[in-house]
N, C-alpha and C positions, 0 to 999 in steps of 0.2 A: 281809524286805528282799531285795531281787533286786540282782544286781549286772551290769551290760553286761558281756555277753563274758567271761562267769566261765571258760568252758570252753576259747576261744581261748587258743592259747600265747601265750606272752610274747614280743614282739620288742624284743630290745635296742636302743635309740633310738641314733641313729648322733647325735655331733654334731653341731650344725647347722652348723661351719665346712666340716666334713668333705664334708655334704651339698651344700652351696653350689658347691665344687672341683670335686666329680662333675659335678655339673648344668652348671659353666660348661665343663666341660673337652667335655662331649657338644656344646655349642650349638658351642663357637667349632669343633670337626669337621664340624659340618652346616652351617653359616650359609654363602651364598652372600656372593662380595664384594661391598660396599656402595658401592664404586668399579667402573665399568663399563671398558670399554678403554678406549672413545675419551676418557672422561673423565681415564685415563691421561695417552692421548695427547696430551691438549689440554694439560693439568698440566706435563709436559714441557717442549712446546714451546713455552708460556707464559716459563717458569722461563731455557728457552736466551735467546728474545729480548728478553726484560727483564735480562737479566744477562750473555749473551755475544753478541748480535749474533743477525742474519737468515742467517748462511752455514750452518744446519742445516739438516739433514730427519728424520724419525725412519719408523721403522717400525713398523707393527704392535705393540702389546704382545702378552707371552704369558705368561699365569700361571703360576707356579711355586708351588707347595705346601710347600716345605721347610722344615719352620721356622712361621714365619709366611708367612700366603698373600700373593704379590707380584705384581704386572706386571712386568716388564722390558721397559723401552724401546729398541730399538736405536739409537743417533744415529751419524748422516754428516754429516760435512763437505760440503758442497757450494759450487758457483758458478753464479750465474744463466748461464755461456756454458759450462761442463764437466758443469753436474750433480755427480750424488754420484760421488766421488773416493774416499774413502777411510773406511772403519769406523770412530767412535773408540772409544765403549762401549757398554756399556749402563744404561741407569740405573732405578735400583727404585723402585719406588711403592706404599708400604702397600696393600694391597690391599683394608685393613677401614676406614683413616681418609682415606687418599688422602696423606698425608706423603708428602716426599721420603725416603728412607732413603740414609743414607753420604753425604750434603750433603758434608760436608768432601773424602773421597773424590774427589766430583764437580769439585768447585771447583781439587781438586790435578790432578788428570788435565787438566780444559780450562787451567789457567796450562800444563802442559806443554805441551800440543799449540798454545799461542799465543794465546789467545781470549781 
């Protein structure tokens, strides 16, 4: 009676929780985001004029990697006869799901600034 791989050493079987961890922790380092800019951008400035008015603009998003991968949107204030006037933040966007991140956050900043 012959047995497979009689001779090969023995590897200690990792858990399969343990294995699972590794393997996601490698993808979610490689995986490009599943949200593009503009789809950022659009997400944004959807979210301002459904919920605080047309006196926005935003800018460019630009990913940050900290943490979890993000856009940051930069939003101005603006007026159809001055343009953009003034900075007011910037706001996050999952980078992997497209969520708003710090919603509430968001919500406290524009009751401050008036909107």
């Amino acid at each position: 009676m012959s047995v497979p791989n009689a001779g090969a050493e023995a590897v200690p079987e990792q858990h399969p929780q343990k294995r699972e961890e590794s393997n996601s922790a490698q993808i979610s380092l490689t995986q490009p985001p599943f949200i593009t800019s503009s789809a950022a951008k659009k997400k944004v400035n959807l979210y301002l004029g459904l919920h605080w008015g047309q006196n926005f603009s935003v800018d460019d998003p630009v990913l940050q990697g900290e943490g979890r991968a993000r856009w940051v949107v930069p939003v101005w204030y603006s007026t159809p006869h001055e343009g953009r006037t003034t900075k007011m933040l910037d706001v996050s966007i999952d980078a992997q799901t497209g969520e708003l991140m710090e919603e509430a956050t968001l919500r406290q900043a524009l009751e401050q600034f008036g909107g």
